[in-house]
N, CA and C atoms of all chains as a GROMACS GRO file, in nm:
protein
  549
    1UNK      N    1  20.140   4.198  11.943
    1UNK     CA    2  20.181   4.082  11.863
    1UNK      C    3  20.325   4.049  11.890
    2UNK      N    4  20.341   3.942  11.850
    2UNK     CA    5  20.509   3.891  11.842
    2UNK      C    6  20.574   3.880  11.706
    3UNK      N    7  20.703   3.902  11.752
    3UNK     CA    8  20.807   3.883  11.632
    3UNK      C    9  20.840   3.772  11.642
    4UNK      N   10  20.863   3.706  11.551
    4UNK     CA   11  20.906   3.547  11.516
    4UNK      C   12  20.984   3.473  11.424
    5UNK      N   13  21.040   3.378  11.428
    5UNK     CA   14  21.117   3.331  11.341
    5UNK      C   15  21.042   3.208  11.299
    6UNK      N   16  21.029   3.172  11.144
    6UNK     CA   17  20.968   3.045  11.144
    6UNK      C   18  21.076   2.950  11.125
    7UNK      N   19  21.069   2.833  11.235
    7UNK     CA   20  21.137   2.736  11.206
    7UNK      C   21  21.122   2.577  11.171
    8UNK      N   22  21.016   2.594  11.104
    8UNK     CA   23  20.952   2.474  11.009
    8UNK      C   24  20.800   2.467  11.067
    9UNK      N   25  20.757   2.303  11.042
    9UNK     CA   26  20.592   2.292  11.026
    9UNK      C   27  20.592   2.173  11.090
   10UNK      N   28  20.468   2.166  11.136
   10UNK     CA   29  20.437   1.989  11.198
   10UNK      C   30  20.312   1.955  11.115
   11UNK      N   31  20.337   1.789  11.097
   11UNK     CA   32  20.227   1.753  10.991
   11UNK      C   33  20.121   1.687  11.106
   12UNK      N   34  20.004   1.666  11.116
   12UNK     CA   35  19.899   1.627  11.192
   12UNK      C   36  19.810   1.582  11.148
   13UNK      N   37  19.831   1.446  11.124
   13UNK     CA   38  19.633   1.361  11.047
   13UNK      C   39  19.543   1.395  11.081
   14UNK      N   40  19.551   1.361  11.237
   14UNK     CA   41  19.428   1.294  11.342
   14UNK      C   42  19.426   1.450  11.352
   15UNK      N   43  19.333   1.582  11.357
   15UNK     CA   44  19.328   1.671  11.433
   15UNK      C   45  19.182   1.750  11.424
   16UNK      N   46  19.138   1.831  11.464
   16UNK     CA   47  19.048   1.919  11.468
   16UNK      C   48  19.011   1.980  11.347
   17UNK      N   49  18.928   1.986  11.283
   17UNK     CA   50  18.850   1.980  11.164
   17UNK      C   51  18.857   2.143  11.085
   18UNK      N   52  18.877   2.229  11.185
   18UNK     CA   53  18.900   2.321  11.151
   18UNK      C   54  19.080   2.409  11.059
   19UNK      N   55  19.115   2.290  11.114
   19UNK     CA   56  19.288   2.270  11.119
   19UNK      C   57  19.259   2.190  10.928
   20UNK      N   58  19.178   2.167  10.876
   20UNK     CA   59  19.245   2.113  10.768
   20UNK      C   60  19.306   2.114  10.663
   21UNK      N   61  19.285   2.243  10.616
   21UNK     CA   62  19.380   2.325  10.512
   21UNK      C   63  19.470   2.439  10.572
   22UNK      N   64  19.512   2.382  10.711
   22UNK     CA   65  19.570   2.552  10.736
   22UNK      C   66  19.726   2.447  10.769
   23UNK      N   67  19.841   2.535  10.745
   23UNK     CA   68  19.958   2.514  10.798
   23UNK      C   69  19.999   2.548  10.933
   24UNK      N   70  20.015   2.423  10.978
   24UNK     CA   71  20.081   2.472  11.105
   24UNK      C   72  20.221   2.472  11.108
   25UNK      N   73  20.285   2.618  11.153
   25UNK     CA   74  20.429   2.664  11.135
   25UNK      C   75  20.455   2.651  11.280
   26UNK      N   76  20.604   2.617  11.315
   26UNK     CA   77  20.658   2.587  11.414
   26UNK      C   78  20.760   2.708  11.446
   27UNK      N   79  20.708   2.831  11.506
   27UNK     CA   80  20.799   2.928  11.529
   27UNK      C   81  20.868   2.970  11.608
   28UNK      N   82  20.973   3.057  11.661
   28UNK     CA   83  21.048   3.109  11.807
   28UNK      C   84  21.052   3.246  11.794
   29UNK      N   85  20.952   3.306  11.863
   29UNK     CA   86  20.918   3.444  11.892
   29UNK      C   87  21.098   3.467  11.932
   30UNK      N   88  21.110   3.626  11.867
   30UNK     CA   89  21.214   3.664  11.876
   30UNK      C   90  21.226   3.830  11.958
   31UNK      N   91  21.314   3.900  11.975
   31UNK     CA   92  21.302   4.039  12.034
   31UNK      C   93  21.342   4.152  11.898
   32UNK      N   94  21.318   4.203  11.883
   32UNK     CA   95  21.353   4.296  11.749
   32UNK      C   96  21.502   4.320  11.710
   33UNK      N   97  21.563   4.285  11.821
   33UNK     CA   98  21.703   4.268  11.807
   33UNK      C   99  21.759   4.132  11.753
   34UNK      N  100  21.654   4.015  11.724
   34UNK     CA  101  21.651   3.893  11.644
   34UNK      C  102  21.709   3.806  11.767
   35UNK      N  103  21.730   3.858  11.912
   35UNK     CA  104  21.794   3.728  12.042
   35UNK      C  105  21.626   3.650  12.065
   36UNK      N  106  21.625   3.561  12.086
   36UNK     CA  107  21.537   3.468  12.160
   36UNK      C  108  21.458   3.473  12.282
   37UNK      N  109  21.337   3.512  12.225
   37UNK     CA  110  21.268   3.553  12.313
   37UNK      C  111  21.144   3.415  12.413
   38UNK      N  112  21.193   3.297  12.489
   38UNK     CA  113  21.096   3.228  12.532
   38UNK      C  114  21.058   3.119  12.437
   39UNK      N  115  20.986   3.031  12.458
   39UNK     CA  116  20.958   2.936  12.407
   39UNK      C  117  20.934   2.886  12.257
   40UNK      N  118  20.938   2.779  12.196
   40UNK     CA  119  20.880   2.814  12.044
   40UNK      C  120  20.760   2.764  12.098
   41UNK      N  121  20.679   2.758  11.951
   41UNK     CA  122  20.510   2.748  11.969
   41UNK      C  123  20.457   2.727  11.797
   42UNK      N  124  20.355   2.722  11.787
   42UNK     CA  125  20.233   2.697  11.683
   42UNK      C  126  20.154   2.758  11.689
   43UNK      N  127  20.178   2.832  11.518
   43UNK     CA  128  20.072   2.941  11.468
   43UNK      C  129  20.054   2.902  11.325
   44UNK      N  130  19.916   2.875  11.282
   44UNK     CA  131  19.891   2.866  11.144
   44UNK      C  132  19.904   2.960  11.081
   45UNK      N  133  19.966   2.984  10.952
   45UNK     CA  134  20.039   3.049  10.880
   45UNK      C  135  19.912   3.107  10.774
   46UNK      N  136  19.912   3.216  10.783
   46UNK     CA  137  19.801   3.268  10.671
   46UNK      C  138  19.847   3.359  10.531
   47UNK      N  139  19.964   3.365  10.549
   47UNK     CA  140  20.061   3.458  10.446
   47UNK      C  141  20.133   3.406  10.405
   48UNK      N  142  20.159   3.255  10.352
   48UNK     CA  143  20.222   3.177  10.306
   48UNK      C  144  20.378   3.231  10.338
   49UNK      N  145  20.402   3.202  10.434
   49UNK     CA  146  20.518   3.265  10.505
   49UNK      C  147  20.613   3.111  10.505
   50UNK      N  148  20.775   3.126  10.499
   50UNK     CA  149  20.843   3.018  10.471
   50UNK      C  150  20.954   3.034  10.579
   51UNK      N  151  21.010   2.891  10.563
   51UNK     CA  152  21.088   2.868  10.688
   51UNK      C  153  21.246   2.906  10.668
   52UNK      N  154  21.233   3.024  10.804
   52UNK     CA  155  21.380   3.075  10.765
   52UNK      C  156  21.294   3.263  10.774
   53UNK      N  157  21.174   3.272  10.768
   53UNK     CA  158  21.124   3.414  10.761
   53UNK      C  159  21.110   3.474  10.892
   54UNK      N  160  21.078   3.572  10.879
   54UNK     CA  161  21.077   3.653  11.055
   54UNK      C  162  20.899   3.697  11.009
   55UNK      N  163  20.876   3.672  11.074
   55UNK     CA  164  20.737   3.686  11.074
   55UNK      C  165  20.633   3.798  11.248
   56UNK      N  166  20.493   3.786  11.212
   56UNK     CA  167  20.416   3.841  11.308
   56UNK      C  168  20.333   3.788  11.364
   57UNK      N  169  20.328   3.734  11.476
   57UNK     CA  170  20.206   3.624  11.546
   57UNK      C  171  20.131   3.686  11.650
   58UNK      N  172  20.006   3.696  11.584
   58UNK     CA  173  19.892   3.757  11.709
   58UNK      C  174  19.807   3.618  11.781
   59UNK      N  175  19.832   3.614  11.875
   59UNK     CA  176  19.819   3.548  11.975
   59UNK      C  177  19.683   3.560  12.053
   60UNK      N  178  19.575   3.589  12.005
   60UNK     CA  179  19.432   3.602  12.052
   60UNK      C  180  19.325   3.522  11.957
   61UNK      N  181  19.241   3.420  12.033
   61UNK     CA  182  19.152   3.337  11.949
   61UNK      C  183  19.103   3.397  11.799
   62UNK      N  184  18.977   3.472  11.869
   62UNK     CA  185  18.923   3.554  11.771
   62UNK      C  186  19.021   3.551  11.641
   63UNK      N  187  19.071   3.675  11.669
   63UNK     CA  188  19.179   3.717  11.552
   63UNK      C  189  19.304   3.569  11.446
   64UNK      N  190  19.344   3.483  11.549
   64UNK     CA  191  19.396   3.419  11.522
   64UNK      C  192  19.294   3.256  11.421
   65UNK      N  193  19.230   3.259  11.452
   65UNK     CA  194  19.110   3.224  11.364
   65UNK      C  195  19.039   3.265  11.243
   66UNK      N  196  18.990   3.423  11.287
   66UNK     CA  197  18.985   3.417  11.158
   66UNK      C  198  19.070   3.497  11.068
   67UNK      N  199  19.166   3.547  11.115
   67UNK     CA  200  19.277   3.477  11.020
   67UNK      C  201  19.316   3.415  10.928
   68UNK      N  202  19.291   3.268  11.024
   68UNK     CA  203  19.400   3.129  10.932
   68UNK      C  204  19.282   3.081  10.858
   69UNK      N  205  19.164   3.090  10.942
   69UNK     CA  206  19.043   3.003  10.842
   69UNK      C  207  18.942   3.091  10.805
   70UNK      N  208  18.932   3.214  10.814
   70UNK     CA  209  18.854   3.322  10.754
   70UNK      C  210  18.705   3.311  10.840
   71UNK      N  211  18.694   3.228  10.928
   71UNK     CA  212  18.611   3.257  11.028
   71UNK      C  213  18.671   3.241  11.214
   72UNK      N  214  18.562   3.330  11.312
   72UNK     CA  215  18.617   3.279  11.414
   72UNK      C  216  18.534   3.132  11.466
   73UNK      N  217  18.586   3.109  11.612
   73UNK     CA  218  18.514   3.004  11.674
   73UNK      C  219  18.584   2.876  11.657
   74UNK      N  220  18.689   2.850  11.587
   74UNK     CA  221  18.755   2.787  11.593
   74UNK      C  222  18.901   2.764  11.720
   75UNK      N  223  18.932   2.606  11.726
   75UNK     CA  224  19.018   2.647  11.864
   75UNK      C  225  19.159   2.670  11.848
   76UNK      N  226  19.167   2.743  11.759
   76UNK     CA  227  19.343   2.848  11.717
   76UNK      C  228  19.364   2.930  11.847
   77UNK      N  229  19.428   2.947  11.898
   77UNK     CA  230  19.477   3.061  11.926
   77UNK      C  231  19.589   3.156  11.920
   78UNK      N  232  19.652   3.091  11.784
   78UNK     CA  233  19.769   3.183  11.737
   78UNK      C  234  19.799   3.178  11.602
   79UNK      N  235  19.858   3.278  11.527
   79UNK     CA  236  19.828   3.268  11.370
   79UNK      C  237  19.897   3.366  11.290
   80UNK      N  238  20.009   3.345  11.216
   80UNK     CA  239  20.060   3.426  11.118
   80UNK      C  240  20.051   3.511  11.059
   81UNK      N  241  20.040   3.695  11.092
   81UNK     CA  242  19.956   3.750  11.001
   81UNK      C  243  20.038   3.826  10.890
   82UNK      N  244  20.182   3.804  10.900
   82UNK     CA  245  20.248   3.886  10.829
   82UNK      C  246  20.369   3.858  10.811
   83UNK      N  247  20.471   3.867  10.671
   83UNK     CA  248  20.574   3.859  10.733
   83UNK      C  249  20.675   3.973  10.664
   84UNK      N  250  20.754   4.013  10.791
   84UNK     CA  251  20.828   4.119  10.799
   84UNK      C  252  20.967   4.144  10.692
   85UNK      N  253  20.991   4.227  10.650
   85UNK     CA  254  21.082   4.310  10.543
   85UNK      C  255  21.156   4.325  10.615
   86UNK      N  256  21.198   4.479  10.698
   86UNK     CA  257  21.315   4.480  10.808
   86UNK      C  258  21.189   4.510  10.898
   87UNK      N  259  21.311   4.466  11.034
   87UNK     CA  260  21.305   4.590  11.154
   87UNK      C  261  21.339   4.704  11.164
   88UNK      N  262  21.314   4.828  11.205
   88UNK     CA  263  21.379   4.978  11.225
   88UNK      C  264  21.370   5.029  11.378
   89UNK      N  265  21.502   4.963  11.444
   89UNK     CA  266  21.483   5.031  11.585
   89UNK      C  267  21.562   5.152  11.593
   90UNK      N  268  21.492   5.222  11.670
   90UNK     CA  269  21.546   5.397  11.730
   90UNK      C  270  21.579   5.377  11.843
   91UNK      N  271  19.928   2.771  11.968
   91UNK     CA  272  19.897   2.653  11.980
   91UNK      C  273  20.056   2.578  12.056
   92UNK      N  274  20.102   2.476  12.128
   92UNK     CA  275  20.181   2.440  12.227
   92UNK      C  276  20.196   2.288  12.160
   93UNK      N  277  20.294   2.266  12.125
   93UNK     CA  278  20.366   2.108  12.147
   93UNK      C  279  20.362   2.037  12.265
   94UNK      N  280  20.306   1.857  12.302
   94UNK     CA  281  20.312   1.849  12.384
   94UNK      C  282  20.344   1.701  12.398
   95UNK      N  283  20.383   1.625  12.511
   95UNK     CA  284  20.393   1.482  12.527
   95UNK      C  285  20.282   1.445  12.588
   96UNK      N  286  20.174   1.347  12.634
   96UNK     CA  287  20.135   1.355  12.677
   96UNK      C  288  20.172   1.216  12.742
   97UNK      N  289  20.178   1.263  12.896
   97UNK     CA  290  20.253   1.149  13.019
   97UNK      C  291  20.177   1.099  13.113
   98UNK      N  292  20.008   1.087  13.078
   98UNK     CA  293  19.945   1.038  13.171
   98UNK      C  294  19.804   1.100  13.181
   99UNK      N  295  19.731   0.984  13.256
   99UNK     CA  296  19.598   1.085  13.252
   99UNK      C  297  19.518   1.070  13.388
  100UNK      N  298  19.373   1.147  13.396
  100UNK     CA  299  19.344   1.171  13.498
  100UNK      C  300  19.201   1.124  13.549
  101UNK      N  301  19.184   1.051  13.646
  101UNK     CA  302  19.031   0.973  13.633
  101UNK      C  303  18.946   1.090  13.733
  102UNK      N  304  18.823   1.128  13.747
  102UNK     CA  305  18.755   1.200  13.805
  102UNK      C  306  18.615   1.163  13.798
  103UNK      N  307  18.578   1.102  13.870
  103UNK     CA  308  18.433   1.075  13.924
  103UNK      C  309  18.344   1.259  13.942
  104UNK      N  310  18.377   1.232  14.068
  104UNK     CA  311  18.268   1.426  14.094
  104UNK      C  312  18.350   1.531  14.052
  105UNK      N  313  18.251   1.555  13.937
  105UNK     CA  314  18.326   1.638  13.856
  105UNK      C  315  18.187   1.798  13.748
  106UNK      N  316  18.263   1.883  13.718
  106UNK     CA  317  18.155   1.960  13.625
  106UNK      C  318  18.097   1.846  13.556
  107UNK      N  319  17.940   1.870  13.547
  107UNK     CA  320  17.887   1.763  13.460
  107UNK      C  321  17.942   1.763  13.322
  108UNK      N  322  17.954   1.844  13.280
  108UNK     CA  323  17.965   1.892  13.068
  108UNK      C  324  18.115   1.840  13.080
  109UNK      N  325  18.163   1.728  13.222
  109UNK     CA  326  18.353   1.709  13.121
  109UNK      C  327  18.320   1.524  13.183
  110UNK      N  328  18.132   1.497  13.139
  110UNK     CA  329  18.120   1.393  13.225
  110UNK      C  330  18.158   1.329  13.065
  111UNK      N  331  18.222   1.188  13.035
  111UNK     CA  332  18.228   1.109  12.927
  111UNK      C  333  18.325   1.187  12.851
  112UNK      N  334  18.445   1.293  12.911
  112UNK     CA  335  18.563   1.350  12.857
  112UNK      C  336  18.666   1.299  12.909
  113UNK      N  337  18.769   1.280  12.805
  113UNK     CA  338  18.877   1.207  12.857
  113UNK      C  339  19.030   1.357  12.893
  114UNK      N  340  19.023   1.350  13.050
  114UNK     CA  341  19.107   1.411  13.102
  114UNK      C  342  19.278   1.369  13.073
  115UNK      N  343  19.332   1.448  13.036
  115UNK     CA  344  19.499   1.407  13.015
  115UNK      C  345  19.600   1.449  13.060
  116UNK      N  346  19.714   1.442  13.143
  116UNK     CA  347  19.818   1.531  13.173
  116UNK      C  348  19.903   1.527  13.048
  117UNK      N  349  19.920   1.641  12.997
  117UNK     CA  350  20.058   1.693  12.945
  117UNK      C  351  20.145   1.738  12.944
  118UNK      N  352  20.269   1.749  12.940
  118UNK     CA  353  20.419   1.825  12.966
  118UNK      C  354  20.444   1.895  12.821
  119UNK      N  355  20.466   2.041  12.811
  119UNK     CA  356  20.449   2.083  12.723
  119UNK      C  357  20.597   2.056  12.700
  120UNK      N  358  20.635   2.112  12.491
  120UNK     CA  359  20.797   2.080  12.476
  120UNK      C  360  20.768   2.166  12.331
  121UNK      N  361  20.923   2.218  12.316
  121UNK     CA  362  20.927   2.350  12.240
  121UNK      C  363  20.989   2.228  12.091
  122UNK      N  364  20.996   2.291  11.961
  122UNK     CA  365  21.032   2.250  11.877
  122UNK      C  366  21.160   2.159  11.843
  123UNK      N  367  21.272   2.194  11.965
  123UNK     CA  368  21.360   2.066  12.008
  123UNK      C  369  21.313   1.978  12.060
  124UNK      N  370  21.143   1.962  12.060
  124UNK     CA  371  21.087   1.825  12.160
  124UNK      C  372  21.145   1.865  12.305
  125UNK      N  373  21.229   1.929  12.349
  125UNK     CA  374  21.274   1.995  12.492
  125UNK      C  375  21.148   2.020  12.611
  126UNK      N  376  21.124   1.981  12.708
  126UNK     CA  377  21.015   2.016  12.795
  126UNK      C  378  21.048   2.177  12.820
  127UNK      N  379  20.920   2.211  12.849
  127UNK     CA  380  20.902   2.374  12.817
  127UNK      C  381  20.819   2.376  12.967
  128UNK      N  382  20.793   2.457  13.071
  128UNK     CA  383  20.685   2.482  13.149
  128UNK      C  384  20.675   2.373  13.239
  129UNK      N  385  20.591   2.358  13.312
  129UNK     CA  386  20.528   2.205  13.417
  129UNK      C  387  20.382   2.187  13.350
  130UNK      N  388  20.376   2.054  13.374
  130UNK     CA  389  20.294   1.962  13.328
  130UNK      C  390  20.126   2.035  13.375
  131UNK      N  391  20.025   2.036  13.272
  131UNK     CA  392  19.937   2.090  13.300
  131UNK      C  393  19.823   1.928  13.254
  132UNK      N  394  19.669   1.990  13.299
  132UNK     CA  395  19.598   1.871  13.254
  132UNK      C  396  19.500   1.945  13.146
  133UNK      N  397  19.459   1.833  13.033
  133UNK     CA  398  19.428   1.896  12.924
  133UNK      C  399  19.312   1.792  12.902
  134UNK      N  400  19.181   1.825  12.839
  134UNK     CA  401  19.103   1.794  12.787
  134UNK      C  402  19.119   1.759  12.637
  135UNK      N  403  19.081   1.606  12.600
  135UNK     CA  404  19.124   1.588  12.461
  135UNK      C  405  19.031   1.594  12.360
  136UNK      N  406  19.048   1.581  12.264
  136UNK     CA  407  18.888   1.650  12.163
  136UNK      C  408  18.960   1.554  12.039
  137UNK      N  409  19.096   1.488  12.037
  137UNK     CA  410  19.103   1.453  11.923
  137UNK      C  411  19.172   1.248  11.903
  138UNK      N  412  19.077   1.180  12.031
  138UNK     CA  413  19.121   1.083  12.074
  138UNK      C  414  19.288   1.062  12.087
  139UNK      N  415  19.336   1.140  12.185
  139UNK     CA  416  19.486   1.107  12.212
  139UNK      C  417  19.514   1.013  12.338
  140UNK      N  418  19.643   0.951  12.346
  140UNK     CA  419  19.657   0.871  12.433
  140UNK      C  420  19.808   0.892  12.497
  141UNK      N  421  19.831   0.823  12.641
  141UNK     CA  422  19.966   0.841  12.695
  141UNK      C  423  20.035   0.794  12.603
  142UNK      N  424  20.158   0.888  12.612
  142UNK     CA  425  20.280   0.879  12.513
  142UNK      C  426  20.287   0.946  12.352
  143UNK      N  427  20.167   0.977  12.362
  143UNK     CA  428  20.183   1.024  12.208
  143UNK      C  429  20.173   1.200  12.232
  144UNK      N  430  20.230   1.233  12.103
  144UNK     CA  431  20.303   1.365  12.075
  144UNK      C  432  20.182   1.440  11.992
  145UNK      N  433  20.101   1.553  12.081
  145UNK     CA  434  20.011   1.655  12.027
  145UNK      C  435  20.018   1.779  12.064
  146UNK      N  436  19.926   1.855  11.979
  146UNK     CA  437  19.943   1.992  12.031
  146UNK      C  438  19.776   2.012  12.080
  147UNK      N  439  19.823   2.149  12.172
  147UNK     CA  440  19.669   2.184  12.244
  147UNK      C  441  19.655   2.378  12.212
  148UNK      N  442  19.525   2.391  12.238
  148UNK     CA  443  19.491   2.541  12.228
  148UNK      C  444  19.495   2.588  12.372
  149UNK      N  445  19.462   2.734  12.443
  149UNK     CA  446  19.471   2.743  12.529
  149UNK      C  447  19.356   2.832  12.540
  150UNK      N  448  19.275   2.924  12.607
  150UNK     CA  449  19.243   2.963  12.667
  150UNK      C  450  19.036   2.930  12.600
  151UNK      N  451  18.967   3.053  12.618
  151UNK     CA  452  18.839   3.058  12.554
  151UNK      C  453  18.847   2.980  12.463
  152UNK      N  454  18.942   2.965  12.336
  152UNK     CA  455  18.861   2.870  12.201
  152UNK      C  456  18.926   2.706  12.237
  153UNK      N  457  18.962   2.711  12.392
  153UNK     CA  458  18.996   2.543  12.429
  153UNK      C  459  18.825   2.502  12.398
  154UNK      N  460  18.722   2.556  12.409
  154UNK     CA  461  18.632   2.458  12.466
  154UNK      C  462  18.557   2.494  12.320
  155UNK      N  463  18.583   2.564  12.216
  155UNK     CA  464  18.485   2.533  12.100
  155UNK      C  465  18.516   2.445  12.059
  156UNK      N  466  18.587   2.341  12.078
  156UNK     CA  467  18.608   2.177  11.997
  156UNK      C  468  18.466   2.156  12.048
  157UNK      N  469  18.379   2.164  12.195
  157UNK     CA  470  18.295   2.135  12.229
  157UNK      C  471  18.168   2.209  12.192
  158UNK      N  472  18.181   2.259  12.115
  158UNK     CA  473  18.075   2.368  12.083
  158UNK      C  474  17.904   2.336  12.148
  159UNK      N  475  17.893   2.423  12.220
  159UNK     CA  476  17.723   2.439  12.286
  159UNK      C  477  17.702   2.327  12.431
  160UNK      N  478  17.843   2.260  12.441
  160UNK     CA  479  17.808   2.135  12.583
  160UNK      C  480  17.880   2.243  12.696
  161UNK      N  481  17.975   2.343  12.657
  161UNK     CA  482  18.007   2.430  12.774
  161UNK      C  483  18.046   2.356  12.845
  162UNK      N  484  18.156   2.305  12.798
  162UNK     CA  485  18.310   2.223  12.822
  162UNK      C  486  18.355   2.337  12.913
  163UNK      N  487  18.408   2.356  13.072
  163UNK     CA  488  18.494   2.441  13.122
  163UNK      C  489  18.682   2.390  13.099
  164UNK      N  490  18.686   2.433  13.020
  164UNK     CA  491  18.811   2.410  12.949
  164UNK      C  492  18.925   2.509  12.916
  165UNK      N  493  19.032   2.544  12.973
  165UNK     CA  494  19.124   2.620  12.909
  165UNK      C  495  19.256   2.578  12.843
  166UNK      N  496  19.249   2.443  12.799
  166UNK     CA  497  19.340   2.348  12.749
  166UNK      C  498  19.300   2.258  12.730
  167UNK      N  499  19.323   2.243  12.591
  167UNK     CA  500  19.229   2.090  12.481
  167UNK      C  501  19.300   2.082  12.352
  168UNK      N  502  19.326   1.952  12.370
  168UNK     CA  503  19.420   1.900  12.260
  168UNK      C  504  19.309   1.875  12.115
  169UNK      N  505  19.377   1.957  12.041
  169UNK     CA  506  19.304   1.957  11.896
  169UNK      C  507  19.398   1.899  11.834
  170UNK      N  508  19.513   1.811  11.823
  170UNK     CA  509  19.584   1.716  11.750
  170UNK      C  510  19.658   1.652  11.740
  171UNK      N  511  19.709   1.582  11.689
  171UNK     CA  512  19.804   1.426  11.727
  171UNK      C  513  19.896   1.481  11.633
  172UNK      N  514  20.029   1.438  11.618
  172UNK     CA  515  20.165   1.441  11.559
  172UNK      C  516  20.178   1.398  11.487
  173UNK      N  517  20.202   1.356  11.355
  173UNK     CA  518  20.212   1.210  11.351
  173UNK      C  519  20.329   1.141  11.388
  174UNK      N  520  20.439   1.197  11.372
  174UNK     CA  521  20.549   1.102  11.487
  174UNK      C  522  20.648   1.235  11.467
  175UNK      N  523  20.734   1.245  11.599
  175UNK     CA  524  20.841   1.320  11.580
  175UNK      C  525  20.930   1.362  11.485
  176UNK      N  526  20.911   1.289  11.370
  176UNK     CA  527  21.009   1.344  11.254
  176UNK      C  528  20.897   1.409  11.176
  177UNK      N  529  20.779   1.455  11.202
  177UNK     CA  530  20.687   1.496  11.132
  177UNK      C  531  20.701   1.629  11.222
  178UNK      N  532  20.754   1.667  11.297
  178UNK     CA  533  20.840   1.828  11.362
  178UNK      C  534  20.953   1.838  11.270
  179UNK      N  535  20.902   1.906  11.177
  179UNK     CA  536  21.037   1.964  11.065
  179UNK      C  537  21.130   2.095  11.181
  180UNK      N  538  21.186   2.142  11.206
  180UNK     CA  539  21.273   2.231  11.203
  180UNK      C  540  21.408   2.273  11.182
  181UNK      N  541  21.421   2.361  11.169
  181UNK     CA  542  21.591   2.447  11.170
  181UNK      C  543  21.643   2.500  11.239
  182UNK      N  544  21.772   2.458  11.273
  182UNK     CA  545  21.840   2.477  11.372
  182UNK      C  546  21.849   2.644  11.378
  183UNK      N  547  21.823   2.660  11.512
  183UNK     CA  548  21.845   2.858  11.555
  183UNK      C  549  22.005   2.864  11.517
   0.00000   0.00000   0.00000
């Protein structure tokens, strides 16, 4: 999984049916050291996680589905499952 | 899921039958500064999008359950429209 920072949400009328009660959070995977790790991206948020949080994004359909909408087969493929207290690196 | 512009699209006569009456799209992907991210890939749309407008797409295996049972060969399909760039809330890193 990835570490992440959430940095807000995008709103979407027109979209995929499965998408309709889920939040889509606009995040920037980070390195545990909190530097910037690569691109931001979109993961529906399942832990009512807020902007400004460091969060956990698993990045595989399946999982990332059901997840956000409590079933799979949907076309997610990334999704909020947690969000983080501290880091503890050794 | 990927932010994207979408800058054009793609006509294809002989083609997999199951993407026959699908509308092919190029997109340039772009990170939460709207910033282009990657090179331009082509994407299958599932949620009537058009050149110039601002959506996001899925990527790999669950690209083609928008199509469920037509066995869409798909690893990029836009499941949604924007509604306009100020509808990308973010905070500055």
């Amino acid at each position: 999984m990835l570490l992440a920072r959430v940095l807000g949400n995008v709103v979407a009328t027109q979209k995929n049916q499965r998408y309709d009660d889920a939040r889509i959070m606009l995040v920037q995977p980070i390195n545990p050291d909190g530097s910037i790790r690569g691109a931001s991206l979109l993961a529906l948020d399942s832990v009512d996680s807020g902007e400004g949080d460091i969060v956990i994004v698993v990045q595989e359909g399946w999982s990332a589905s059901t997840a956000s909408t409590g079933e799979p087969g949907a076309a997610i493929d990334s999704a909020i499952i947690g969000v983080v207290d501290f880091i503890e690196e050794v | 899921m990927q932010l994207a512009r979408v800058i054009g699209n793609v006509v294809s006569t002989v083609k997999n039958s199951a993407l026959v009456s699908r509308k092919l799209l190029i997109i340039q992907s772009i990170d939460g500064g709207l910033r282009d991210v990657g090179k331009p890939l082509v994407a299958v749309d599932s949620v009537g999008a058009g050149v110039g407008e601002l959506v996001f797409w899925c990527r790999g295996k669950e690209a083609s359950f928008p199509f469920e049972g037509s066995d869409v060969p798909t690893d990029c399909t836009i499941v949604g429209i924007v509604d306009s760039e100020a509808h990308v809330r973010s905070i500055a890193l």
